[in-house]
N, CA, C and O of each residue as an XYZ file, in Angstrom:
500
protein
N    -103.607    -28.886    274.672
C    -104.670    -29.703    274.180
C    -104.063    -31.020    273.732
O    -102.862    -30.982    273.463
N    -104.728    -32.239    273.602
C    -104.377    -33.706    273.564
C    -105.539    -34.160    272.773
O    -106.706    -33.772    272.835
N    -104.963    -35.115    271.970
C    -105.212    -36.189    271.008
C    -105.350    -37.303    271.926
O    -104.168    -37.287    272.268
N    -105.867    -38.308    272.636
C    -105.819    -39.248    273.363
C    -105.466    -40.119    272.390
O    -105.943    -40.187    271.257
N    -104.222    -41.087    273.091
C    -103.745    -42.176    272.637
C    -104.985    -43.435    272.763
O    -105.829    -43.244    273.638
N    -105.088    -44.481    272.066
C    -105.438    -45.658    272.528
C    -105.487    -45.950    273.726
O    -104.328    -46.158    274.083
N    -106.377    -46.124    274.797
C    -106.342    -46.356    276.035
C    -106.829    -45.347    277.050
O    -107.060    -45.436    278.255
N    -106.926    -44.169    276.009
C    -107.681    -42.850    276.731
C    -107.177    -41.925    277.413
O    -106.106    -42.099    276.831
N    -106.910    -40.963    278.223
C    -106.541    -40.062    278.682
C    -105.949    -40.087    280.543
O    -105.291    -39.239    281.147
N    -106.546    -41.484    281.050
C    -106.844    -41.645    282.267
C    -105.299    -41.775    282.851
O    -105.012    -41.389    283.984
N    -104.378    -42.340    281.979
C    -102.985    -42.284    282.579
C    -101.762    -40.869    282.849
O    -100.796    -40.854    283.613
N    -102.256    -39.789    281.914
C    -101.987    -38.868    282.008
C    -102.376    -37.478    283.090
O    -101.793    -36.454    283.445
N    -104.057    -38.301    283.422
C    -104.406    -37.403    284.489
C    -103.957    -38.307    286.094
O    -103.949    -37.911    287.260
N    -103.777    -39.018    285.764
C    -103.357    -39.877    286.994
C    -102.410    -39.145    287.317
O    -102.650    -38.565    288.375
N    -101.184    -38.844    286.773
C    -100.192    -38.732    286.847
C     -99.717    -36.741    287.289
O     -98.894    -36.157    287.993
N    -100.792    -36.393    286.394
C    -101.203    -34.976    287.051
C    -101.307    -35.232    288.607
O    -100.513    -34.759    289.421
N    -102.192    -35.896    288.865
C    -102.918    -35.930    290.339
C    -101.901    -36.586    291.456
O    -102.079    -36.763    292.661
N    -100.751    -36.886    290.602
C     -99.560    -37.327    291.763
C     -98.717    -35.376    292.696
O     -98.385    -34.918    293.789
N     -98.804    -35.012    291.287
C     -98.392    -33.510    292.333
C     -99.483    -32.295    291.967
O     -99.109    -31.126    291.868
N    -100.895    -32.710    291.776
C    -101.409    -31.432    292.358
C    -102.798    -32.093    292.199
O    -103.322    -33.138    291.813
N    -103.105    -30.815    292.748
C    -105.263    -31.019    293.053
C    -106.198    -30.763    291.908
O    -106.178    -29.598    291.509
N    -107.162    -31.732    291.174
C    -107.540    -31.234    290.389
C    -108.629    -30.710    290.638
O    -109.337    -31.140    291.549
N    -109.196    -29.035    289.402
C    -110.092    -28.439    289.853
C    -111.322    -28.555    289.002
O    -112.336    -27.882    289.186
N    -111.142    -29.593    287.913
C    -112.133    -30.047    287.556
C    -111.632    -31.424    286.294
O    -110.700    -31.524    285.497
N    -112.304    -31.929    286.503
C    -112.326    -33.912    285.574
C    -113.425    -33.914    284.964
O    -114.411    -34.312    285.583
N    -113.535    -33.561    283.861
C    -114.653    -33.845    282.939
C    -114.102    -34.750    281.907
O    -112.991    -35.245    282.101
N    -114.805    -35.032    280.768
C    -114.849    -35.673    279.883
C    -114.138    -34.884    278.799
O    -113.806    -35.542    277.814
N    -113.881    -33.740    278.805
C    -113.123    -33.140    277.801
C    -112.464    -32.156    278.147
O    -111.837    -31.467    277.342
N    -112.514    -31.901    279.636
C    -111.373    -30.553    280.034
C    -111.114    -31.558    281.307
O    -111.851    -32.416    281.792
N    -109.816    -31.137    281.660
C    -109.713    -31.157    283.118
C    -108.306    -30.360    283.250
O    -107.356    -30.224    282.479
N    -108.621    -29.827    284.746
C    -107.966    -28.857    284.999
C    -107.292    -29.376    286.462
O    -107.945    -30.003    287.297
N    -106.261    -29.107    286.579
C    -105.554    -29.136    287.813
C    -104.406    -28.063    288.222
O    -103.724    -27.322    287.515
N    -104.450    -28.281    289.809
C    -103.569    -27.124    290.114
C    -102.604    -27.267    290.951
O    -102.823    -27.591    292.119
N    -101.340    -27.036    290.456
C     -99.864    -27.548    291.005
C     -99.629    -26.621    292.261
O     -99.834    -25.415    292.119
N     -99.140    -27.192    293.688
C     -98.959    -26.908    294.507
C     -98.169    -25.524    294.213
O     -97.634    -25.220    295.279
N     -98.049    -25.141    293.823
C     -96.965    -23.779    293.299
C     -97.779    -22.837    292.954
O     -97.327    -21.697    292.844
N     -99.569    -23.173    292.630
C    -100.360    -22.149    292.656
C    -100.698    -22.135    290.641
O    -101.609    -21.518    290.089
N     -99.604    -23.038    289.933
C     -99.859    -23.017    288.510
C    -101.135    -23.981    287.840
O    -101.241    -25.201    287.962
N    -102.048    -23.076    287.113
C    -102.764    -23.987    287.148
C    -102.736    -24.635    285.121
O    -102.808    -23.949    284.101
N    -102.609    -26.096    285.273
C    -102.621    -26.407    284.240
C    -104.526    -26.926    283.587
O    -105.412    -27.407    284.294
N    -104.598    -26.637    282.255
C    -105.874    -26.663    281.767
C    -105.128    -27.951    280.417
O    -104.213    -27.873    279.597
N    -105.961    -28.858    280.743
C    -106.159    -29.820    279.406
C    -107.024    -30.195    278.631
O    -107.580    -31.201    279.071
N    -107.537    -29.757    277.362
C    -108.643    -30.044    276.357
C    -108.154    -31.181    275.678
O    -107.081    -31.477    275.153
N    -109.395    -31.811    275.861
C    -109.023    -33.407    275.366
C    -110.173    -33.433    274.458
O    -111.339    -33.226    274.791
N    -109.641    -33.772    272.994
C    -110.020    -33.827    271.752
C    -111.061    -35.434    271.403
O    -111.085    -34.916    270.287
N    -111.318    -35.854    271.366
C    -111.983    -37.021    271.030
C    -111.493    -37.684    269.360
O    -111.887    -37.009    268.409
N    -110.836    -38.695    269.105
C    -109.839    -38.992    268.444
C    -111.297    -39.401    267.256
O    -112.468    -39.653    267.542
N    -110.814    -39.349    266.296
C    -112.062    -39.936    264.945
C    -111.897    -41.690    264.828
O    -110.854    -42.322    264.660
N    -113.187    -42.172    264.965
C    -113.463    -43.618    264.886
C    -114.289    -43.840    263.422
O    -115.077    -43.082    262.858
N    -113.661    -45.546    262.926
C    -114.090    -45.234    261.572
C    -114.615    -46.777    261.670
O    -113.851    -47.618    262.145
N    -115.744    -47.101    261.283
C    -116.019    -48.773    261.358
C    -116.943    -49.232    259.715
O    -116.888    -48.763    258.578
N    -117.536    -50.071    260.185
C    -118.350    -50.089    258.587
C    -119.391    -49.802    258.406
O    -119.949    -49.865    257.311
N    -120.144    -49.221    259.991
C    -121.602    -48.803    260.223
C    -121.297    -46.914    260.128
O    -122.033    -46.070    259.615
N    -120.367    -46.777    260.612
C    -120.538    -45.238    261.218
C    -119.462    -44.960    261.172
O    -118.654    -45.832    261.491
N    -118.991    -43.696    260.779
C    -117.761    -42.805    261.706
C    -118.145    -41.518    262.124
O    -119.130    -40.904    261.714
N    -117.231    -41.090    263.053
C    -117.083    -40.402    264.224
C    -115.617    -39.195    263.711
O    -114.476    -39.598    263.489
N    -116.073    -37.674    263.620
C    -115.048    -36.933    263.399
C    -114.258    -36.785    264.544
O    -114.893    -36.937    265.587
N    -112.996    -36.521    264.679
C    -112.418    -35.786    265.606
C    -113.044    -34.816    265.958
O    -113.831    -34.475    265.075
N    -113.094    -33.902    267.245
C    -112.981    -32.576    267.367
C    -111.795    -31.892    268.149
O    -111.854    -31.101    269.090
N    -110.521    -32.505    267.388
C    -109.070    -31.310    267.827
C    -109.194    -30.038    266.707
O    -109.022    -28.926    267.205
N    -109.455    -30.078    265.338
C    -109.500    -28.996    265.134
C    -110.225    -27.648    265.684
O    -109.819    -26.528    265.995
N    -111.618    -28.352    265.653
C    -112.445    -26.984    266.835
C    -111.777    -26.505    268.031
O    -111.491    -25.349    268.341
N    -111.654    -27.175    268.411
C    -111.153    -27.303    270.271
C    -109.692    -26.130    270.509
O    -109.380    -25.270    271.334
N    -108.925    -26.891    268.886
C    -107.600    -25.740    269.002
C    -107.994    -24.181    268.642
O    -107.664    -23.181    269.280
N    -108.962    -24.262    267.188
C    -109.210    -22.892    266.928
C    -109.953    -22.219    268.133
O    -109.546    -21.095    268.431
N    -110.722    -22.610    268.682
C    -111.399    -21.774    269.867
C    -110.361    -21.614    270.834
O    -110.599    -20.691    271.613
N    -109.174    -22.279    271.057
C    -108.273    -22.046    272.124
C    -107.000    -21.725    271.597
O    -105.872    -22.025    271.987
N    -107.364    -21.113    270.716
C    -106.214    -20.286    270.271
C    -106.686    -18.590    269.255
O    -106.056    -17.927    268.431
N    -107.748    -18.478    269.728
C    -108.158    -17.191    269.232
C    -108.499    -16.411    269.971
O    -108.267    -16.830    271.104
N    -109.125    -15.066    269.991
C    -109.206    -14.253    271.211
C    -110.165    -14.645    271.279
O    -110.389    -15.546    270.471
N    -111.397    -14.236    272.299
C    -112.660    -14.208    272.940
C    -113.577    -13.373    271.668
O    -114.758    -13.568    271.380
N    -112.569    -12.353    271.007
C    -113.726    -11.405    270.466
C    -113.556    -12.135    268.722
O    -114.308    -11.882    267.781
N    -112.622    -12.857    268.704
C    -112.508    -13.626    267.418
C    -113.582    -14.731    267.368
O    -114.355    -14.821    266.414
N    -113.610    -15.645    268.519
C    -114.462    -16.790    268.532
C    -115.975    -16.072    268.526
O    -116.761    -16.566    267.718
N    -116.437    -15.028    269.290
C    -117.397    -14.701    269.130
C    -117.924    -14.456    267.917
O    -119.089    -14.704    267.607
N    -116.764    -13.778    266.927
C    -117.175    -13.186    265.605
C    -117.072    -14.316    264.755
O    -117.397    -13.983    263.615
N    -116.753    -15.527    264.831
C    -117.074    -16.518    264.480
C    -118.250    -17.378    264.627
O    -118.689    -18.109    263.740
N    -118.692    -17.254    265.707
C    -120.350    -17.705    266.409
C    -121.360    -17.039    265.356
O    -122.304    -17.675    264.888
N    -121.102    -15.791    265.044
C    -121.857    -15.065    264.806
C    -122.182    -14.909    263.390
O    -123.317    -14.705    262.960
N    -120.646    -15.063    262.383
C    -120.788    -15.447    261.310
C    -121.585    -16.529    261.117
O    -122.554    -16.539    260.357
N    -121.056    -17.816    262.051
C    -121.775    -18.735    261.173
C    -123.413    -18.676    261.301
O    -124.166    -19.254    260.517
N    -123.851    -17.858    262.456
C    -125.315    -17.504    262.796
C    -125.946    -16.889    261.233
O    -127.122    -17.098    260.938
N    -125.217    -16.291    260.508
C    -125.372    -15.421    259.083
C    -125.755    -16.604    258.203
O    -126.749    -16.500    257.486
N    -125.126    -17.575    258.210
C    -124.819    -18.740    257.401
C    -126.048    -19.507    257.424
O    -126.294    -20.360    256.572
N    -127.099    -19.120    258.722
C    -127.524    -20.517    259.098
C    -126.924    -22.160    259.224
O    -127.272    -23.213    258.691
N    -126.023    -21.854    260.047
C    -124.946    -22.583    260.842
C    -124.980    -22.440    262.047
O    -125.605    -21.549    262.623
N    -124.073    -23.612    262.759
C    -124.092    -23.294    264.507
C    -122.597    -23.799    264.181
O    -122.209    -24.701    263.439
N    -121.744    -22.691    265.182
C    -120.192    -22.979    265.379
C    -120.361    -23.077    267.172
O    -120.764    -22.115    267.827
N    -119.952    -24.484    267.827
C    -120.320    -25.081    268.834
C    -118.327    -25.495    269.279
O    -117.663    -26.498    269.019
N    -118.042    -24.510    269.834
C    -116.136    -24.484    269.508
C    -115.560    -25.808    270.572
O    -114.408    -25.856    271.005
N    -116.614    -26.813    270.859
C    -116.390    -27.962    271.748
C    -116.641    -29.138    270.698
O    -116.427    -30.293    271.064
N    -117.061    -28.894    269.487
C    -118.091    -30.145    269.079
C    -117.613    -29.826    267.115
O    -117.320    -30.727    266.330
N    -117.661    -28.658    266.855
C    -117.352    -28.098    265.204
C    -118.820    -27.211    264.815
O    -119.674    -26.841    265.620
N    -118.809    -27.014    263.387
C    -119.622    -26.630    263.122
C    -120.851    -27.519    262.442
O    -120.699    -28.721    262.222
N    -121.926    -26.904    262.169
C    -123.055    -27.742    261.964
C    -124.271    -27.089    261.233
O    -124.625    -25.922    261.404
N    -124.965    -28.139    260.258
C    -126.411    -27.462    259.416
C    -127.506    -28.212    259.742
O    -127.365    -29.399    259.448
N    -128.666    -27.893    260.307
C    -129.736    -28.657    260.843
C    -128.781    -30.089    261.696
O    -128.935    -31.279    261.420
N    -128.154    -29.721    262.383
C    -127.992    -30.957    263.464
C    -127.150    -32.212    262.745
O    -126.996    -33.354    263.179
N    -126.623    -31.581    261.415
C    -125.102    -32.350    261.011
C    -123.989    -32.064    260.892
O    -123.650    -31.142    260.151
N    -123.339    -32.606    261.421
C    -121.591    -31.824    261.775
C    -121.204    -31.826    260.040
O    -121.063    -32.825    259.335
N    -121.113    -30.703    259.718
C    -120.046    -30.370    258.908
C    -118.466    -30.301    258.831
O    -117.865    -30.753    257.857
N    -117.777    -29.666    259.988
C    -116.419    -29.763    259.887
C    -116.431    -29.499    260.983
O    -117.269    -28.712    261.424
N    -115.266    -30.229    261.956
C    -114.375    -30.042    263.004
C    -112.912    -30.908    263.161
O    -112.265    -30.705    264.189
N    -112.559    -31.557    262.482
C    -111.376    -31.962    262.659
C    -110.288    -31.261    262.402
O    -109.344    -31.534    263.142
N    -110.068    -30.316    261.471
C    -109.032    -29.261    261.120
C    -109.649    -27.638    261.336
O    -110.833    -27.476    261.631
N    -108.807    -26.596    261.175
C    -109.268    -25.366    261.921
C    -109.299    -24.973    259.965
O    -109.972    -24.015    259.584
N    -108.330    -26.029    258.710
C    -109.135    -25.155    257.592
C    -110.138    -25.477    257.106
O    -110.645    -24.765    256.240
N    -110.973    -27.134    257.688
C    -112.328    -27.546    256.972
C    -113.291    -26.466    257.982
O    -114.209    -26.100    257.247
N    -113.430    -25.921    259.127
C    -114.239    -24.971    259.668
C    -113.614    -23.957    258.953
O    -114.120    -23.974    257.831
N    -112.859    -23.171    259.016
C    -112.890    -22.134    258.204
C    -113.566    -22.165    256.924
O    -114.089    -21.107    256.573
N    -113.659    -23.162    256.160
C    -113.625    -23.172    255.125
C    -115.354    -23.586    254.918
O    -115.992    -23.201    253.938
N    -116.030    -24.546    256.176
C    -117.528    -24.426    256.352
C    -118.124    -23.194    256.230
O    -119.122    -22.858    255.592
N    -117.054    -22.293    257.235
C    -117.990    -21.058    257.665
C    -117.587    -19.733    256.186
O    -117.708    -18.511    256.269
N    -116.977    -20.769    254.629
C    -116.717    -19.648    254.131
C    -115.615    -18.233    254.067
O    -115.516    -17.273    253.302
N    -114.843    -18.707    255.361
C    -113.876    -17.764    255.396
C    -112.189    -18.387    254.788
O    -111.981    -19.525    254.366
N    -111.249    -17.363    254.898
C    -110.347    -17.749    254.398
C    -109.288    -17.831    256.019
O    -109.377    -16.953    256.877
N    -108.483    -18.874    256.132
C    -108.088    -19.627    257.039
C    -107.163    -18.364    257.844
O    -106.444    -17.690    257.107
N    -107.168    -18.108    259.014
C    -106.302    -17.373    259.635
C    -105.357    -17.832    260.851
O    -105.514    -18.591    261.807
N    -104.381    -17.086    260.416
C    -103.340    -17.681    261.813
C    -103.731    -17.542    262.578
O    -104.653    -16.728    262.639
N    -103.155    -18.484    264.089
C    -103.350    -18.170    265.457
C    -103.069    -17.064    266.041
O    -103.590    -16.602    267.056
N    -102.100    -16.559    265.291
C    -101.389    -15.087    265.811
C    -102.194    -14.356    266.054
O    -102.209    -13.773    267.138
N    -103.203    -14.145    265.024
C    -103.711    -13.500    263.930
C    -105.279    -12.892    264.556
O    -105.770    -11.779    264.367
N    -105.785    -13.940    265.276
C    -106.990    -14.239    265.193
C    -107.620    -13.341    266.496
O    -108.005    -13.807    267.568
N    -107.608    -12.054    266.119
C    -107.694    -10.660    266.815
C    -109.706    -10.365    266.742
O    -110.531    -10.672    267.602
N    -109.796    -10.100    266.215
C    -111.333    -10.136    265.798
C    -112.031    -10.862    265.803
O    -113.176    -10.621    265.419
């Protein structure tokens, strides 16, 4: 997963696409696949913008906790925050009536959804 530098992400996938085929270019994943049959996956985080009208959170913290927990962990996370009257959206953070609460770190979502912060190791359930 990537933090995009200043200038965006576009030089890094370029550079993918010198030795392999990509199997998908979106706006926040792209995936390509090295002649060797390896396929690399990149989640690209959207960096936090701060001006004097508005700011804009990151979402690398979401992005890592969902891609670094099992399938049956993230689910049981969906589901908690469903308890909460919350939405945990593991592309975007979590949220109350349609305002992001936390996604830039994996302990301000933990800590939205009320739980106490768990390792990556960890994150079995």
């Amino acid at each position: 997963m990537v933090l995009p530098r200043p200038g965006g992400i576009e030089p890094l996938k370029a550079r993918c696409l010198r030795k392999a085929a990509a199997v998908k270019n979106g706006e926040q994943e792209f995936v390509c696949r090295l002649t060797n049959g390896v396929q690399l996956d990149v989640w690209i985080a959207r960096p936090a913008t701060r001006d004097l009208l508005s700011a804009t959170e990151s979402n690398y913290g979401t992005l890592f906790l969902c891609r670094t927990g099992s399938v049956q962990h993230n689910i049981f996370l969906v589901e908690h925050a469903k308890k909460l009257g919350l939405v945990w959206k593991p592309h975007d953070g979590v949220f109350h009536c349609g305002n992001l609460l936390a996604s830039e770190t994996e302990e301000e979502i933990f800590a939205a959804l009320g739980l106490k912060f768990v390792e990556p190791e960890r994150r079995e359930k």
